[in-house]
N, C-alpha and C positions, 0 to 999 in steps of 0.2 A: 147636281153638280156641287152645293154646295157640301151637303154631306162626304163626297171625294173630297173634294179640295181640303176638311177639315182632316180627316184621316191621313191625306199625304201631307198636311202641316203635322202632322202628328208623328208619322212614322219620320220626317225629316227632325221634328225636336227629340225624339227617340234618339236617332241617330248621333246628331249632335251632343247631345248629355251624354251617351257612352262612349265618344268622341274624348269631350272634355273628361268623362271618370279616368280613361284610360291614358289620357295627357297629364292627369297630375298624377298618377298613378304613378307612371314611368318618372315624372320627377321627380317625387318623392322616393324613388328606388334609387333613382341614381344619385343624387342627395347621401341618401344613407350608406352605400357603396363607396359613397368619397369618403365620407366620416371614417368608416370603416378601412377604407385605405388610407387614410390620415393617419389613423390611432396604428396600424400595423405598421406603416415607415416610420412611427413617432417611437415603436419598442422596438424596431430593426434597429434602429440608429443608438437609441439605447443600449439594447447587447451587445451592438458593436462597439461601442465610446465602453463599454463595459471591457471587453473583452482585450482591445487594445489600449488601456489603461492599466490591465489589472498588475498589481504589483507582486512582489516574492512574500513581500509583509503582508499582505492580505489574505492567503491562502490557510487553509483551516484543517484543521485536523482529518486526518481521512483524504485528505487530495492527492493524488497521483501525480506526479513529476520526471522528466526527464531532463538531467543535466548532460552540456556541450563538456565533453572531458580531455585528457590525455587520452588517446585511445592505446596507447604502450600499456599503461595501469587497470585503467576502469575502462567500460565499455560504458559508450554514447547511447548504445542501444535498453541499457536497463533500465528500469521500472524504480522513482523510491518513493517513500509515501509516507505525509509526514504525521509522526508519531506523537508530538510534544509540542506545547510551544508554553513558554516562560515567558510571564510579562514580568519587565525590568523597568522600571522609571520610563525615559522616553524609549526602550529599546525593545525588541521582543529576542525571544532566544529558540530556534527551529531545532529541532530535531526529526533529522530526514532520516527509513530506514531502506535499506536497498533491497532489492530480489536476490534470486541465488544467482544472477548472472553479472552482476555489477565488479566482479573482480577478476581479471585474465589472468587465466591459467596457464601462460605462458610471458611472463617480461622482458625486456629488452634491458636488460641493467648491468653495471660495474661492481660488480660483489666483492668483497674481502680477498685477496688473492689473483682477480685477474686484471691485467695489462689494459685490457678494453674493454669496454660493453658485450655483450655477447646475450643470447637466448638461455633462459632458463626456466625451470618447472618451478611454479610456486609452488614452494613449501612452506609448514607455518613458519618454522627458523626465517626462513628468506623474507615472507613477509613481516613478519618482527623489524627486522633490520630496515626496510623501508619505509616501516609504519614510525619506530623511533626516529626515522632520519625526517621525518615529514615528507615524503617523496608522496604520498598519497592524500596529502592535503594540501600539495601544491599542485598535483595531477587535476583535482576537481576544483582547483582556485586559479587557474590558469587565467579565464574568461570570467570567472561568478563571485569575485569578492573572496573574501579572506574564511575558509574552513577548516574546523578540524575531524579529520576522519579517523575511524580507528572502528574496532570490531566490534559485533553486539557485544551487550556487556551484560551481567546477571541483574544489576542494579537498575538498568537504564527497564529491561523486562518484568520486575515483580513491582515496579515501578506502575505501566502499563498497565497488566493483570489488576492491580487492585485500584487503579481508579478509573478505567473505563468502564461503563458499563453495557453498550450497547454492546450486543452481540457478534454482530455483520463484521462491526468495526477491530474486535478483538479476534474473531478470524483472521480478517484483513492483513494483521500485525503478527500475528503468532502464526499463520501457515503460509508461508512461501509457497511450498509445494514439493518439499525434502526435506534432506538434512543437511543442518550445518553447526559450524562451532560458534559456542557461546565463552565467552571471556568470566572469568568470576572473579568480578572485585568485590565483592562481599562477603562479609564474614556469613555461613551458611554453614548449621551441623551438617558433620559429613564431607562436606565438599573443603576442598585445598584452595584454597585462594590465592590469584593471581596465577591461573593455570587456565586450559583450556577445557571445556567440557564437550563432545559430540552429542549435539539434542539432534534425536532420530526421533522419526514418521511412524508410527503404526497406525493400520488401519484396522477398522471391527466393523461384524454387522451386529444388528438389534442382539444376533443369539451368540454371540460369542464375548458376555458380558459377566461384570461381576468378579466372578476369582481370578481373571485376569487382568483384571486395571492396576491392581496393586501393584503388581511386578513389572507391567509393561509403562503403564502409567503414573505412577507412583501417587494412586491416591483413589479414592472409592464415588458410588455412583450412587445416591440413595432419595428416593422420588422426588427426582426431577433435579436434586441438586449436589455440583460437586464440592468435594470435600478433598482436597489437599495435603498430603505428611505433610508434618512439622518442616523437614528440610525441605520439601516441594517448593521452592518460591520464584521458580522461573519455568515450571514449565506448563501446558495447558492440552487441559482435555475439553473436545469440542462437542456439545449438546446439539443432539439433530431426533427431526421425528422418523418413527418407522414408516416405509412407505407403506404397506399395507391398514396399519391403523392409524394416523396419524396425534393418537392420546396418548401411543406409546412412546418415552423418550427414551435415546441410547446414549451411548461416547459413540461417535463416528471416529472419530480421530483422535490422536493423542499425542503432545510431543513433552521428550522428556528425558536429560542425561541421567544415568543413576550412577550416586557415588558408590554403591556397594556392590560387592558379587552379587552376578543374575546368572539366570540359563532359561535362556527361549528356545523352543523345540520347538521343530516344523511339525512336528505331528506327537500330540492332539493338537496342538495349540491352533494350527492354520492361520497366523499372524506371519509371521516371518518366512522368508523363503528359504530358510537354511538356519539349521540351529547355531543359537548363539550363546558362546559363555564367555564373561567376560569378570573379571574382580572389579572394571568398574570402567565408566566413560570417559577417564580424566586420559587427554593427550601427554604420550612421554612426552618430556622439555624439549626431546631433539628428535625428529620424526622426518624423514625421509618420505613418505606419503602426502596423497594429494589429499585434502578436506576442501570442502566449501565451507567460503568465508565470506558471512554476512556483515553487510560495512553500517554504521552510525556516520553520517555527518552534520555536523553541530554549527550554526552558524547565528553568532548575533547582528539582529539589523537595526536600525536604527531608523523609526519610526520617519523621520524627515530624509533617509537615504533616496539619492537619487540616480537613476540606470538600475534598477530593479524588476524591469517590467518584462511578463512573459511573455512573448515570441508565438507562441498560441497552444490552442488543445483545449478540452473541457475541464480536466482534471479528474476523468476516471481511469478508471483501470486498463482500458479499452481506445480511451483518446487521452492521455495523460497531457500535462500541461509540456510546454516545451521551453526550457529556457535555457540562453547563449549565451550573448554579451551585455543583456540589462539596459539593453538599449528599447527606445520604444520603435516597432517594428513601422 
């Protein structure tokens, strides 16, 4: 009896001990589960005090943005992404650059000659006249503070080109996804200044390289690295590997006005869908056709400015930041 009795005190402290292991066991879990849901409401509340804090002044090169516009001018729905930013004493100075869709190909405006407002086709003339008038940097200053907007410029681009250097980033800025016009305020052999240039897309694969860059791209390809003519100073050839070997590098892309007589042929070349010859890129002064027109808006803030805060979005390409009236939402 008493050897049972000892064995059932045994199998009962048995019991009991793995009792208590798995009572503190479970405390100790649920313990660190709080911790652990402590510290996760402690960074939730973070990104959120973050996110609904964050100001227009804080935003960093490479952010994607969307401004609340005139929708008669600029479209609400475009992508800009800022290119620049200038430190001034207390102030910073933005430079936002749009997509190809930031500017409506159709306005509701009072032109030279008519009675009333009416519809009409942007043209570059037309838009001249509205750009001089400020009508499109009152269009995007309506809700956002005081801007000015006006077209890419050749200056504002070889600017870019040689001091960024990350890759992704000078993508990001040099391919929209077209073509459009570029403004040339800079003295540039070759090129007429204070005119407009059309900087066009071509595309290339790995094997359609070499004796074509010159012409289409206005510059050479030579292991691993580009090299740019002398007058080249706004336009850019994009570096990608080959999918098959990935040690090979090519130009995948190219963008580029040229000021001088070309002739691109659809066949050999396989670049272009239709041969082109042209004496050069520069837009007549008075031009009746439609171009896309890539916008600059320039905005200095003022470090202590208050109602500058984003409305929301991540600030990519994908969820871009959203801002309205610089209120805090």
């Amino acid at each position: 009896m008493k050897k049972n009795g000892f064995i059932a005190t045994s199998v009962l402290y048995t019991f009991f001990l793995l009792f208590l292991t798995l009572f503190v066991g479970l405390i100790a879990n649920y313990i660190h589960n709080r911790v652990l849901l402590a510290k996760i409401e402690e960074t939730s509340r973070d990104i959120l005090y973050k996110i609904n804090n964050r100001k227009l002044n804080e935003l960093n090169i490479g952010d994607h943005i969307k401004f609340a516009t005139d929708d008669n001018l600029l479209n609400s729905n475009a992508t800009w992404i800022v290119a620049k930013i200038e430190d001034s004493g207390t102030s910073k100075m933005y430079y936002f650059i749009s997509d190809l869709t930031a500017v409506n190909v159709r306005v509701n405006y009072q032109d030279v000659g008519d009675k009333i407002p009416k519809i009409h086709p942007l043209t570059v003339g037309l838009f001249e006249t509205m750009k001089n008038a400020g009508e499109y940097s009152k269009s995007i200053g309506i809700k956002n503070g005081t801007y000015s907007v006006y077209p890419v410029t050749s200056s504002l681009l070889t600017g870019l080109r040689n001091d960024i250097k990350d890759p992704f980033l000078l993508a990001e800025l040099f391919n929209p996804g077209g073509n459009y016009l570029v403004y040339v305020d800079s003295d540039i052999p070759e090129y007429t200044i204070n005119n407009y240039y059309e900087t066009k897309r071509y595309n290339f694969t790995s094997s359609s390289q070499t004796s074509l860059l010159e012409s289409y791209c206005g510059g050479t390809f030579n292991n691993g690295e580009v090299i740019y003519n002398e007058n080249n100073t706004f336009g850019y050839m994009n570096i990608d590997n080959d999918a098959i070997n990935e040690e090979v590098k090519y130009i995948s892309y190219c963008y580029y006005s040229s000021p001088v007589h070309y002739e691109h042929n659809f066949s050999p070349d396989h670049i272009v869908a239709y041969d082109e010859v042209k004496d050069s890129d520069i837009l007549p002064t008075y031009t009746s056709n439609a171009y896309t027109i890539r916008l600059v808006a320039k905005r200095e803030i003022p470090n202590g400015e208050a109602n500058i805060y984003i409305a929301g979005g991540k600030g990519t390409s994908l969820d871009p930041y959203i801002y309205t009236d610089g209120r805090k939402q």
